[in-house]
FIBABA-667409 format. One record per residue: residue number from 1; chain; x, y, z of N, C-alpha, C in turn. Coordinates in steps of 0.2 Angstrom, whole numbers, plus 5000, padded with zeros to 4 digits. Layout:
N
     n   chain   n_c1   n_c2   n_c3   ca_c1   ca_c2   ca_c3   c_c1   c_c2   c_c3
   NUM       A      X      Y      Z       X       Y       Z      X      Y      Z
...
This chain:
366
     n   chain   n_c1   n_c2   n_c3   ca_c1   ca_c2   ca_c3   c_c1   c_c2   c_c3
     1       A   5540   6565   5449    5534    6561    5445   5528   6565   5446
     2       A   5522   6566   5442    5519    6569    5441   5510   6563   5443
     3       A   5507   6566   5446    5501    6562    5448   5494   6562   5443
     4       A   5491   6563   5438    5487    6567    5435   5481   6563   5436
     5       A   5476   6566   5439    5468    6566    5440   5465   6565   5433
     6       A   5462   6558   5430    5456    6556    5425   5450   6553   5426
     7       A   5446   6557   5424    5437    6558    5427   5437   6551   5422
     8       A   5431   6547   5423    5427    6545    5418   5423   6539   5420
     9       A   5421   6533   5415    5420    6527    5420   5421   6522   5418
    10       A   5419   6516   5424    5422    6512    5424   5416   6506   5417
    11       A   5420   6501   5416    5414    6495    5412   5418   6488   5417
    12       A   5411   6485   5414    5413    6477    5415   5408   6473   5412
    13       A   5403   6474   5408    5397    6471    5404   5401   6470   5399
    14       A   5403   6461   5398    5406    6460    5391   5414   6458   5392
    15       A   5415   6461   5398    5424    6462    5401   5423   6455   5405
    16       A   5431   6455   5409    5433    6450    5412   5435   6454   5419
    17       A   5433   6458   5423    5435    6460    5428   5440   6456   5434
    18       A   5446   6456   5435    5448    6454    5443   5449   6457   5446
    19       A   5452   6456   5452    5453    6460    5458   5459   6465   5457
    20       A   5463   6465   5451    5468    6472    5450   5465   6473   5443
    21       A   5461   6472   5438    5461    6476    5435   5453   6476   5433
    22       A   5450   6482   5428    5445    6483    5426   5446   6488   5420
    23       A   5440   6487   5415    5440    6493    5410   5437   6500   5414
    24       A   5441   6503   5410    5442    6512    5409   5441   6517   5405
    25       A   5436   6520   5404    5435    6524    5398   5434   6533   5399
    26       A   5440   6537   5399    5441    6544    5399   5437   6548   5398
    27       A   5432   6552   5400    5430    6557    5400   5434   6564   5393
    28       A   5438   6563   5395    5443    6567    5389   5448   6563   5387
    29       A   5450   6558   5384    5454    6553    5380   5461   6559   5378
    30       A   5460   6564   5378    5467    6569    5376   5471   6567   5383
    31       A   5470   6567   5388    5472    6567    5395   5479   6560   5394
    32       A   5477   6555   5390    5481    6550    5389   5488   6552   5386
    33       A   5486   6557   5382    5492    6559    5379   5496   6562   5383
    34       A   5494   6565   5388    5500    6569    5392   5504   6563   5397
    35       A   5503   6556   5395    5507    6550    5399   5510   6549   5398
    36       A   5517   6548   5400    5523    6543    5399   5519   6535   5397
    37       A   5522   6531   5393    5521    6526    5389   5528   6523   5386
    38       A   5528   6514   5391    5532    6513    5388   5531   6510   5380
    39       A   5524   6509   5377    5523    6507    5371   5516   6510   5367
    40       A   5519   6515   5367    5513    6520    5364   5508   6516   5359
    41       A   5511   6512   5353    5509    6510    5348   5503   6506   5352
    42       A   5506   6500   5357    5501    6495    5357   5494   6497   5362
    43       A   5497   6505   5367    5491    6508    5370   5486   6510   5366
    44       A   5488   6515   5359    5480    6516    5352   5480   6511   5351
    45       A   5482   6503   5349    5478    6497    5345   5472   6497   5351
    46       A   5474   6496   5359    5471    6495    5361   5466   6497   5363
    47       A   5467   6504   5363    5462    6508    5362   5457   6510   5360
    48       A   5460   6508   5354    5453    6509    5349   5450   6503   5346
    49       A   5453   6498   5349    5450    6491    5349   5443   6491   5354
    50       A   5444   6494   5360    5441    6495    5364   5436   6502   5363
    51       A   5433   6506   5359    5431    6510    5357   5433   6517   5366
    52       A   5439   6515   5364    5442    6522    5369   5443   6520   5376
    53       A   5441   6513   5378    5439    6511    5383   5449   6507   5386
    54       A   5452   6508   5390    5459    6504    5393   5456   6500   5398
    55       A   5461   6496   5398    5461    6490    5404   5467   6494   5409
    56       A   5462   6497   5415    5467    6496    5421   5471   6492   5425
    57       A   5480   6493   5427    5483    6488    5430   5480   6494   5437
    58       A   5481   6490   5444    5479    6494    5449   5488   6495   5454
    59       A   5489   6497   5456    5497    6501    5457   5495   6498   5464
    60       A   5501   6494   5465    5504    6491    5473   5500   6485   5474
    61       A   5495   6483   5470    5493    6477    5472   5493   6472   5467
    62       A   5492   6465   5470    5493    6458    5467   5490   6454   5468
    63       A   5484   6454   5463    5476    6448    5463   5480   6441   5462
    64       A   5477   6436   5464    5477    6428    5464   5475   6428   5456
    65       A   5483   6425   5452    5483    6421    5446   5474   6419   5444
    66       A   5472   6423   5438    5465    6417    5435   5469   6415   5427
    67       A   5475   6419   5425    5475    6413    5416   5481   6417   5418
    68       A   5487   6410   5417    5495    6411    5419   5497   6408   5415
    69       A   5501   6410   5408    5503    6406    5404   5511   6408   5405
    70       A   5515   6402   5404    5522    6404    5403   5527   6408   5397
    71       A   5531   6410   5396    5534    6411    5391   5538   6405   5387
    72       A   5539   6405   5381    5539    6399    5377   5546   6401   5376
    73       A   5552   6395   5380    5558    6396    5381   5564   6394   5372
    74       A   5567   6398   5373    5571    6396    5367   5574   6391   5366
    75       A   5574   6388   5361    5577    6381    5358   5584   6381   5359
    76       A   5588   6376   5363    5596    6374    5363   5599   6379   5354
    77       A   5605   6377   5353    5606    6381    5349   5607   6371   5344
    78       A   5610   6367   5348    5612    6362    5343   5607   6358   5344
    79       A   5598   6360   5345    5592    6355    5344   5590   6359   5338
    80       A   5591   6364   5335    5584    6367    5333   5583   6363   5326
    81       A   5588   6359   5323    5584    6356    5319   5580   6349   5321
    82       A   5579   6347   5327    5578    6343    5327   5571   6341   5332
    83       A   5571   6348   5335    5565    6350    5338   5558   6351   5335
    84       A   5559   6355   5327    5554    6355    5324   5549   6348   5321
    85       A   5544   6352   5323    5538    6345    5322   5537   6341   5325
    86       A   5543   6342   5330    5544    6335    5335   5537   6334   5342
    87       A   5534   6327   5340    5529    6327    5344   5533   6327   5352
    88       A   5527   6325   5357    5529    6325    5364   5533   6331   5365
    89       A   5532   6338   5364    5535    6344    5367   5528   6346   5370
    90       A   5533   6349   5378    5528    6351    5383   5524   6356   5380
    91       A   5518   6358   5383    5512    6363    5382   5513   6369   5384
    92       A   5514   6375   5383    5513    6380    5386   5509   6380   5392
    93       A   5501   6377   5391    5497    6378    5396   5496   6386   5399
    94       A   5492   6384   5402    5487    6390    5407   5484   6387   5412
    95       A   5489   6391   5418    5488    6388    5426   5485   6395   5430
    96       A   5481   6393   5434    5475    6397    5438   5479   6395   5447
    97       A   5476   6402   5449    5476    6400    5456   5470   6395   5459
    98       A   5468   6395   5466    5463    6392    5469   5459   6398   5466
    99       A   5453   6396   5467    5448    6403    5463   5444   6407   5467
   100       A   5442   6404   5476    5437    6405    5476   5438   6413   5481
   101       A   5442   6414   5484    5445    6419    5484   5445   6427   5480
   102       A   5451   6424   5473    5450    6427    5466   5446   6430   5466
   103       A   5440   6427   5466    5431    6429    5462   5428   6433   5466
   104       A   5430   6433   5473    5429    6436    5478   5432   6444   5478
   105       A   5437   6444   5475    5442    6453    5475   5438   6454   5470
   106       A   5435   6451   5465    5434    6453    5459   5428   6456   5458
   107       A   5423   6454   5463    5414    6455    5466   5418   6460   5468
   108       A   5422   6460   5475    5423    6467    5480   5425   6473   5476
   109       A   5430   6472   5470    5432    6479    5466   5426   6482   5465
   110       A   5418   6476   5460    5415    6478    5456   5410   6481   5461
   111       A   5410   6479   5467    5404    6482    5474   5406   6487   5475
   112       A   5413   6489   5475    5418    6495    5479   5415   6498   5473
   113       A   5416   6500   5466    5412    6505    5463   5407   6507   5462
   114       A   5403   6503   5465    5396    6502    5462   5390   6499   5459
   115       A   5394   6493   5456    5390    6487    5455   5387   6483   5460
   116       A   5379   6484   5459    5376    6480    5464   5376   6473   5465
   117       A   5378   6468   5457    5378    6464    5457   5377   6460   5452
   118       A   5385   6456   5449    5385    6455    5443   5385   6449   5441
   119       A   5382   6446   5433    5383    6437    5432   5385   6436   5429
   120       A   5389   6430   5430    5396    6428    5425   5394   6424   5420
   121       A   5396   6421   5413    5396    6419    5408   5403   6415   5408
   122       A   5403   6408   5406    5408    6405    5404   5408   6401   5396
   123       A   5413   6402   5393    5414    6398    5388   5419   6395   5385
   124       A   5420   6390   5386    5429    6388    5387   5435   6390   5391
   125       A   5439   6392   5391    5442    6395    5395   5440   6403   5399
   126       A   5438   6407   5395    5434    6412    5397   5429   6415   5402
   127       A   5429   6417   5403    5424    6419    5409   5424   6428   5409
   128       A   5416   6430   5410    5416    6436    5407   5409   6438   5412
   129       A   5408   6445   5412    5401    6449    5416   5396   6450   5411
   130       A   5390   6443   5410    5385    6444    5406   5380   6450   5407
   131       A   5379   6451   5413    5375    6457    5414   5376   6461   5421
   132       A   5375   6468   5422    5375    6469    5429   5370   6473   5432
   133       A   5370   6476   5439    5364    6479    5441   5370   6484   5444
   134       A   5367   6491   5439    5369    6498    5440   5365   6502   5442
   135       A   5367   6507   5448    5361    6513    5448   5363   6518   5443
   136       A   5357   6520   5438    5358    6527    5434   5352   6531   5435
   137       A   5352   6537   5433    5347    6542    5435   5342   6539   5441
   138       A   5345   6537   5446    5341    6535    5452   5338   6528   5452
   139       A   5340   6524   5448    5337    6518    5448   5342   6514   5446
   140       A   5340   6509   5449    5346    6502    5447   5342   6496   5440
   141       A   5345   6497   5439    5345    6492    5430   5348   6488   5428
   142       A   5347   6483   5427    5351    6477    5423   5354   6479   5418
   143       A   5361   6477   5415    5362    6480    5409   5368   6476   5404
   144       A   5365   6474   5399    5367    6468    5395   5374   6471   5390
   145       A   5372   6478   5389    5377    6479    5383   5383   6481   5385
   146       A   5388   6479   5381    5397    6484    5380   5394   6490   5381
   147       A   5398   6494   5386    5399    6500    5388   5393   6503   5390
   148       A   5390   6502   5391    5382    6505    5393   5383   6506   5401
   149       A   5385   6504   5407    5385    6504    5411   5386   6511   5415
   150       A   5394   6513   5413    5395    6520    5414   5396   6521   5423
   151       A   5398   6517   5425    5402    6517    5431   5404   6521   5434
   152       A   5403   6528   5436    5406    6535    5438   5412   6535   5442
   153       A   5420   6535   5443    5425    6533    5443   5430   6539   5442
   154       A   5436   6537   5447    5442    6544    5443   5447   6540   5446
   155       A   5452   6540   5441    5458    6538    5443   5464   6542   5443
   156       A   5469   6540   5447    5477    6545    5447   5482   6540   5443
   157       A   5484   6544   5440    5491    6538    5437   5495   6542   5435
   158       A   5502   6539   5433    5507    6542    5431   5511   6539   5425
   159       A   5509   6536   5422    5512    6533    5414   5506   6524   5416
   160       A   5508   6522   5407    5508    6517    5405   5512   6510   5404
   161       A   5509   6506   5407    5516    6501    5408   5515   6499   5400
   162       A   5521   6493   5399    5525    6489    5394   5515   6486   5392
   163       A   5512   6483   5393    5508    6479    5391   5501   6485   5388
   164       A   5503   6490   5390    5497    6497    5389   5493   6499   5392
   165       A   5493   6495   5400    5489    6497    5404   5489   6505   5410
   166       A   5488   6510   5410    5486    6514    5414   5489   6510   5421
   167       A   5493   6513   5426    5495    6511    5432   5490   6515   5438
   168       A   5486   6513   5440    5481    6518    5442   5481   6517   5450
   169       A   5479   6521   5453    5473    6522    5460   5467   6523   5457
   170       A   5463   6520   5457    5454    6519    5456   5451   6520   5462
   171       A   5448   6528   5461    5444    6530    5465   5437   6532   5462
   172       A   5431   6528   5467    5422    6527    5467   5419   6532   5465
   173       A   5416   6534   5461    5412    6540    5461   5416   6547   5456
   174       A   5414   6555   5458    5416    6560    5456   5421   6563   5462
   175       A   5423   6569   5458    5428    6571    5464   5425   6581   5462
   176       A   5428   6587   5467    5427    6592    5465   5434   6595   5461
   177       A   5439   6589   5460    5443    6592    5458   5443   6591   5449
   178       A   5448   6594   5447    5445    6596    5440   5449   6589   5436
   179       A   5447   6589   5432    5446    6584    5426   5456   6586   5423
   180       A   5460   6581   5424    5466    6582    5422   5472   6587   5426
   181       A   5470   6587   5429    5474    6592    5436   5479   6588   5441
   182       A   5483   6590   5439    5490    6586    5445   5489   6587   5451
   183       A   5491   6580   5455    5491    6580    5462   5498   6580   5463
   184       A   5500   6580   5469    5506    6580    5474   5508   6575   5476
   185       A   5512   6571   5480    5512    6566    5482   5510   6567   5490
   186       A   5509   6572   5492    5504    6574    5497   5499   6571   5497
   187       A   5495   6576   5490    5489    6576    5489   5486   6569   5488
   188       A   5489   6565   5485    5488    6559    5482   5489   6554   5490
   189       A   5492   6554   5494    5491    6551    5500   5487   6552   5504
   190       A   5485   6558   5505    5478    6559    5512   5473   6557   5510
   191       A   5472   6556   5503    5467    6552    5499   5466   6544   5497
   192       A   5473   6542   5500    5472    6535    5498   5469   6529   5501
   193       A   5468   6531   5506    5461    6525    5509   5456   6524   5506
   194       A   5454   6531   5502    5446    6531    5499   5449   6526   5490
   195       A   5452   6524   5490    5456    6521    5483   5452   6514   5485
   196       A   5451   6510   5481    5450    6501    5479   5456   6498   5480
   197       A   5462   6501   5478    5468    6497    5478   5468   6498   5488
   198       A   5468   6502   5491    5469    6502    5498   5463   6496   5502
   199       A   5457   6499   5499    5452    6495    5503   5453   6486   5501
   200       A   5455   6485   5495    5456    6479    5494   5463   6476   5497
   201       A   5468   6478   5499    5473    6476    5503   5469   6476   5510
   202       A   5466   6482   5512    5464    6482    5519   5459   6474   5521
   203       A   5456   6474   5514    5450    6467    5518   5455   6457   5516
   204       A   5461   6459   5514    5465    6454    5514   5462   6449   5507
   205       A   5462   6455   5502    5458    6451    5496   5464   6452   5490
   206       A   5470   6454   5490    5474    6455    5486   5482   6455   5491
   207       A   5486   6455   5485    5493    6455    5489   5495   6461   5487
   208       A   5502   6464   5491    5505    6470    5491   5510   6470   5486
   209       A   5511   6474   5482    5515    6472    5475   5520   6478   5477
   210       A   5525   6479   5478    5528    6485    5477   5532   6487   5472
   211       A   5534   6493   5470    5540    6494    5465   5543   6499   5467
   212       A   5550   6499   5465    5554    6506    5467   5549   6513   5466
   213       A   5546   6513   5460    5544    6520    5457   5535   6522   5463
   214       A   5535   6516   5467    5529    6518    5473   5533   6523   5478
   215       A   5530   6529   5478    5533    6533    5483   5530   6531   5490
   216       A   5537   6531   5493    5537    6528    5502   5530   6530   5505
   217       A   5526   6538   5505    5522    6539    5508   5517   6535   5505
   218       A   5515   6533   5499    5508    6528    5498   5510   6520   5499
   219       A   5515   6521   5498    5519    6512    5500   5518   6510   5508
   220       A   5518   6516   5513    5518    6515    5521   5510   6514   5521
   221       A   5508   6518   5517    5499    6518    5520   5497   6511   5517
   222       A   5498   6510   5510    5496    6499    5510   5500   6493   5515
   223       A   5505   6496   5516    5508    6494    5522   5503   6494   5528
   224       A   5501   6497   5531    5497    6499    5535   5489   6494   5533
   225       A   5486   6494   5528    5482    6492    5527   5483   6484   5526
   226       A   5489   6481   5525    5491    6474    5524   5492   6470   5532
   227       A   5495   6477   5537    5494    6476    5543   5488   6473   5547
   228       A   5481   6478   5545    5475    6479    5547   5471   6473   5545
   229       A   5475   6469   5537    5471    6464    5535   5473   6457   5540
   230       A   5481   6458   5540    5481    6454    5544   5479   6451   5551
   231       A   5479   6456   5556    5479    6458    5561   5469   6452   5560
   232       A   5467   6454   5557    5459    6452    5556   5460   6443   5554
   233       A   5465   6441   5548    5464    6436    5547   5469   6432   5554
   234       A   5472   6433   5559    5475    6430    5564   5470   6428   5568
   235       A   5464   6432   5569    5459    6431    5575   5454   6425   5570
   236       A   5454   6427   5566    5450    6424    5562   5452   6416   5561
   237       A   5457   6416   5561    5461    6408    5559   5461   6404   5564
   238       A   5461   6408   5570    5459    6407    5579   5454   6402   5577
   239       A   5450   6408   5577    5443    6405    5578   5442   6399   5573
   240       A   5442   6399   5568    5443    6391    5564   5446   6385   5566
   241       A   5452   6387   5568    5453    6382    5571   5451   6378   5578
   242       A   5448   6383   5580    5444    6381    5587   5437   6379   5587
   243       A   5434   6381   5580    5428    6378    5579   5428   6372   5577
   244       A   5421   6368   5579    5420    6360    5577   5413   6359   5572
   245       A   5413   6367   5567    5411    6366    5562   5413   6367   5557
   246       A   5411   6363   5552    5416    6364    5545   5414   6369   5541
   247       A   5418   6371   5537    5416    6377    5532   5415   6374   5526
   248       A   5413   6377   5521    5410    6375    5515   5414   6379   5511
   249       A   5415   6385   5513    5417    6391    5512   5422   6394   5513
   250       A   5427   6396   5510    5435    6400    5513   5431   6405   5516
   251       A   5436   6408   5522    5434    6413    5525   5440   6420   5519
   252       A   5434   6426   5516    5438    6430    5514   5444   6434   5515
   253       A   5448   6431   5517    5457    6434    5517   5461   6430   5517
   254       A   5465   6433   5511    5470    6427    5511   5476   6426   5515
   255       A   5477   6431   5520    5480    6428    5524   5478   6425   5531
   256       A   5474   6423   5530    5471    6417    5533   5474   6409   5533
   257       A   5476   6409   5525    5476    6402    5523   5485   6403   5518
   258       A   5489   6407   5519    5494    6407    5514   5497   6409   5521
   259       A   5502   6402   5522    5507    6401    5528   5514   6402   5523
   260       A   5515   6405   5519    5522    6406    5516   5527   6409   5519
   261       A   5524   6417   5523    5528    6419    5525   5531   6417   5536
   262       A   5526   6411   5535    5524    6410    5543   5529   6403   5544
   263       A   5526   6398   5545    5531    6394    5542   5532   6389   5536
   264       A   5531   6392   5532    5533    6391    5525   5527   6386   5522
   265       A   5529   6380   5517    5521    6377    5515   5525   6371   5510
   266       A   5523   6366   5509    5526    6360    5505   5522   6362   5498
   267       A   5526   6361   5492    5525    6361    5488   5528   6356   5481
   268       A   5525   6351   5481    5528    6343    5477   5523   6343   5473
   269       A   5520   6348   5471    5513    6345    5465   5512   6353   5462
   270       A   5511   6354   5455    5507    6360    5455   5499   6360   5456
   271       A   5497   6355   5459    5489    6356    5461   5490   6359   5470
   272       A   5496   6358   5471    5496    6364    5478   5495   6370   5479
   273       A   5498   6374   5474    5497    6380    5471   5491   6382   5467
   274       A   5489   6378   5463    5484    6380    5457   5477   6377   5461
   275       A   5477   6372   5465    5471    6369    5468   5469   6370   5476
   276       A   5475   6371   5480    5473    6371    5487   5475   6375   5489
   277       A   5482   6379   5489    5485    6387    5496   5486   6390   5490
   278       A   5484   6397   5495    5485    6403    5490   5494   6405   5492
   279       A   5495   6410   5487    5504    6411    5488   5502   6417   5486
   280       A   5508   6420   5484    5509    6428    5482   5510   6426   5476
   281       A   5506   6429   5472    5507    6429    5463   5512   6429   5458
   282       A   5515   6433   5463    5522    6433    5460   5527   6427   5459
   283       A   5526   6424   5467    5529    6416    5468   5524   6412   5463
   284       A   5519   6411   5465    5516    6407    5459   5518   6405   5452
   285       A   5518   6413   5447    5521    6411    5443   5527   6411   5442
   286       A   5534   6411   5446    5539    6410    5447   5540   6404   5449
   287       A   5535   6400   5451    5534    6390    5449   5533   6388   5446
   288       A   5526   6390   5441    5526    6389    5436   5531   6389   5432
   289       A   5533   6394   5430    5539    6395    5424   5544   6389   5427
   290       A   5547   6387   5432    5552    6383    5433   5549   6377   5434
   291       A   5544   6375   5434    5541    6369    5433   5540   6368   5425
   292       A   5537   6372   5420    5538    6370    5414   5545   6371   5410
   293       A   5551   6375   5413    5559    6374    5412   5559   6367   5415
   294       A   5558   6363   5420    5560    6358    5419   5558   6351   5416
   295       A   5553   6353   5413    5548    6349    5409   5553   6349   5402
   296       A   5555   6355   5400    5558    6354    5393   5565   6353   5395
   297       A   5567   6356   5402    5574    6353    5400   5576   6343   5398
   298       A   5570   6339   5402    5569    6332    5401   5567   6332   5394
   299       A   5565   6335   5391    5562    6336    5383   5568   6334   5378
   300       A   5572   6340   5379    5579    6341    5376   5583   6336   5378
   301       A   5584   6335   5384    5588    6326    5387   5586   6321   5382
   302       A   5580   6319   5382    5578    6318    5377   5577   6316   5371
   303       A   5580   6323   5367    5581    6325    5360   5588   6323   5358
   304       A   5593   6323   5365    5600    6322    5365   5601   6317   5363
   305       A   5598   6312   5371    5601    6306    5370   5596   6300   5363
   306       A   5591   6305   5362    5589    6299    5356   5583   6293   5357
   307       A   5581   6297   5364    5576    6291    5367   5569   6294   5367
   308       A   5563   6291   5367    5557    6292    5368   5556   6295   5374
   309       A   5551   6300   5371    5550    6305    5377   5542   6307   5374
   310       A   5537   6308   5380    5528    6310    5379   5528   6315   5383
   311       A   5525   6319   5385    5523    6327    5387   5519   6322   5392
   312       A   5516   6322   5399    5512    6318    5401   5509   6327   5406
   313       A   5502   6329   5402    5501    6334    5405   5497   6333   5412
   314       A   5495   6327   5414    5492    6325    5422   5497   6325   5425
   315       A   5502   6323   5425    5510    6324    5428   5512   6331   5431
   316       A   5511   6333   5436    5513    6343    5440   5516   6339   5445
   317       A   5520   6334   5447    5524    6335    5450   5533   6338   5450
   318       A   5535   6342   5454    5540    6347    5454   5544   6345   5460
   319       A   5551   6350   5457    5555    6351    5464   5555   6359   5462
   320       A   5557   6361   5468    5559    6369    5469   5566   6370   5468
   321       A   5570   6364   5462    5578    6366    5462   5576   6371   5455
   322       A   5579   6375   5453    5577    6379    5448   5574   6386   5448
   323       A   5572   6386   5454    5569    6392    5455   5571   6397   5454
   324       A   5577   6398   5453    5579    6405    5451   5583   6406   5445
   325       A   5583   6401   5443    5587    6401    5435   5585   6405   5430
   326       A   5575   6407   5431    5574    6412    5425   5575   6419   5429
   327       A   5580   6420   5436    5581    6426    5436   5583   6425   5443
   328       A   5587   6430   5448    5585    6431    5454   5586   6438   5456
   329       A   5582   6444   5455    5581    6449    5455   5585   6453   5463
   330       A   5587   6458   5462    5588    6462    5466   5583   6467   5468
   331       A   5581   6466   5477    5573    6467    5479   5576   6471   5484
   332       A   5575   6479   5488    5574    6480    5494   5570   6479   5498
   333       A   5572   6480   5504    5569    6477    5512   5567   6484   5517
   334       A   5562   6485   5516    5561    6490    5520   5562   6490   5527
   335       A   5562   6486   5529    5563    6486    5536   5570   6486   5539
   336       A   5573   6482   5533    5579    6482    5535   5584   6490   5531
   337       A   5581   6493   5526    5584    6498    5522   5589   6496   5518
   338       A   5587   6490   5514    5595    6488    5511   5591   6484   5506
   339       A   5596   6482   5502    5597    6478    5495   5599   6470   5497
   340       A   5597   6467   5494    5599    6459    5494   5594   6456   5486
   341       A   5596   6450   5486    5594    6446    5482   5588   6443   5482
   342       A   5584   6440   5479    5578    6436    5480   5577   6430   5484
   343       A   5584   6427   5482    5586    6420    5484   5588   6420   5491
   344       A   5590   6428   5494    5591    6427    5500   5586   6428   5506
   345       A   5580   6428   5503    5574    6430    5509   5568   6425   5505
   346       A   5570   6418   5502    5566    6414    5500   5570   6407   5503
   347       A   5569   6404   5507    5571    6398    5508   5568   6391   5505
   348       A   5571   6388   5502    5569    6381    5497   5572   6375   5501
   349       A   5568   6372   5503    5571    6365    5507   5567   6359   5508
   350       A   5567   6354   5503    5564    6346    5502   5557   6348   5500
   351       A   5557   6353   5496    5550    6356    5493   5547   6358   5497
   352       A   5549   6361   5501    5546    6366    5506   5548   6373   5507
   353       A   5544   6380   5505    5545    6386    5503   5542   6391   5507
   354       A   5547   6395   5510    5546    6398    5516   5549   6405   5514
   355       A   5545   6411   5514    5549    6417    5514   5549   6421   5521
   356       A   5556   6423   5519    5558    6425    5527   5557   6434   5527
   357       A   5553   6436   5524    5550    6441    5525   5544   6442   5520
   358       A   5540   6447   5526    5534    6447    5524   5532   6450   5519
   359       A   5528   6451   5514    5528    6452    5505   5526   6459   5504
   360       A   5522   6464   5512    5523    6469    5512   5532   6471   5512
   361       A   5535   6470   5512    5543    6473    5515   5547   6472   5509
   362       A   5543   6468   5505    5549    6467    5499   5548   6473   5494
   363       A   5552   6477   5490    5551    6479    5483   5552   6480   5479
   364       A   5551   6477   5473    5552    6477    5467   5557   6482   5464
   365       A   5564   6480   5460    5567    6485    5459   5564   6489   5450
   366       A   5562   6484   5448    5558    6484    5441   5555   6478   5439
């Protein structure tokens, strides 16, 4: 696998910045061309939707859900006439994690490259960076327009995923190295603490995502860094819980406050997830999805037997049976060296969800 060095800068005036992703705009846009892509076509719409500008995914990490929409499940094969126009079918929706965390990776990305400090805009569901404070030619500036900003920034990736984002390490500033030049997977790890994707694992503001195609050397240093956050958020929870003041404020890391993999967490409501504990994102939308599977499969019960049925969208109470019906992947265990199932390092008991191994140690086969 081939590492390749791209100069250029970052934006977020007009964007939607979180804590894994931000816009990216090339220095030499040719450089794109020399990338694996699994969907070339929808990388140029997007492209040049963006006047050259890509949304980066960031490689080995997993920011806290802000717009989680499910996939819209296929119709029985003996409903489909009868499902059509039928009122009281469940909503897709868009479900969020707790936020305050979230907004917090999403400031630390923007701080880790350079933004002094940036203000939000809301307009219905959206939320977006109205203006920010940049330094350029030696002064810091407010700056209102698309792409005006100019973020000074270099990334290493090695192809484009499925949705066309660049899989990237985001490194701050210039480098002496040249503009489209391969690194090693050497080279590419003695440099990875200085990466956002590292420093944001290190301060316990994202979760560890991993995939087979993350080589062991950079997979052991976010390890490392997931350790370092921890190790912080345990003194840290000490002391909260020994204090007799109250906080107003989450303390920033989330493992302070996500007992999933410690001893597990009740979960009977999607406002547990979406409103109060943080979880791995992963799980989160693997709730999701099997709480609105179980919403239509009473839909369809419904359609069968012939009875009145109403969508009641204030209604998020769940059970945890179904969890793995939209899949149960085959994940390795680092520490153990070996292959197993999902289901068999996720414990489900009277809606209470406890992973029996820590979320650095899992990973992703695809």
């Amino acid at each position: 696998m081939k590492y390749v060095l791209i100069k250029g800068s970052l934006h977020v005036v007009g964007y939607s910045p979180d804590g894994d992703s931000m816009m990216f705009k090339a220095a030499n846009p040719a450089l794109w061309d020399g990338l694996d892509k699994e969907d070339n076509e929808l990388f140029l719409e997007k492209f040049t939707k963006e006047n050259g500008a890509v949304q980066l995914r960031l490689e080995g990490i997993d920011a806290l859900e802000t717009h989680f929409t499910p996939m819209p499940l296929p119709t029985p094969p003996d409903l489909k006439s009868q499902e059509k126009g039928k009122e009281g079918k469940p909503a897709l929706g868009s479900y969020k994690q707790p936020a305050e965390i979230g907004l917090i990776a999403a400031e630390a990305f923007m701080w880790l490259v350079g933004v002094k400090k940036a203000e939000w805009r809301k307009f219905g569901k959206t939320t977006w960076v109205s203006k920010a404070l940049v330094e350029q030619n030696g002064q810091q500036v407010w700056l209102e327009e698309k792409q005006t900003e100019r973020i000074p920034a270099y990334i290493v990736t090695s192809n484009i995923e499925k949705n066309g984002r660049p899989l990237a390490w985001v490194f701050p500033g210039d480098t002496d190295d040249a503009d489209g030049s391969e690194l090693t997977k050497e080279m590419l790890a003695n440099r990875l603490e200085k990466s956002v994707n590292y420093q944001l694992l290190r301060y316990g503001l994202v979760y560890p995502y991993f995939f087979m195609t993350l080589a062991g050397r950079m997979r052991d240093k976010l390890i490392h860094a997931v350790r370092l956050a921890q190790a912080d958020a345990s003194a840290k929870r000490q002391a909260l819980e020994n204090s007799t003041v109250e906080r107003t404020r989450k303390i920033p890391n989330l493992w302070v406050y996500d007992r999933s993999p410690i001893e597990g967490i009740r979960i009977a409501d999607l406002k547990n997830i979406t409103d109060e504990m943080e979880i791995h994102p992963y799980l989160f939308r693997k709730i999701i999805k099997a709480w609105y599977a179980q919403q239509m499969q009473r839909y369809w019960t419904a359609l069968r037997d012939k009875t009145p049925y109403e969508f009641d969208a204030n209604n998020k109470s769940l059970t945890l049976d179904g969890l793995f019906e939209d899949g149960d992947p085959t994940v390795f265990i680092v520490s153990d060296q070996d292959f197993v199932k999902l289901s068999e390092i996720i414990q489900t008991k009277d809606n209470t969800l406890q992973l029996l191994r820590q979320p650095m140690d899992i990973v992703f086969l695809s």
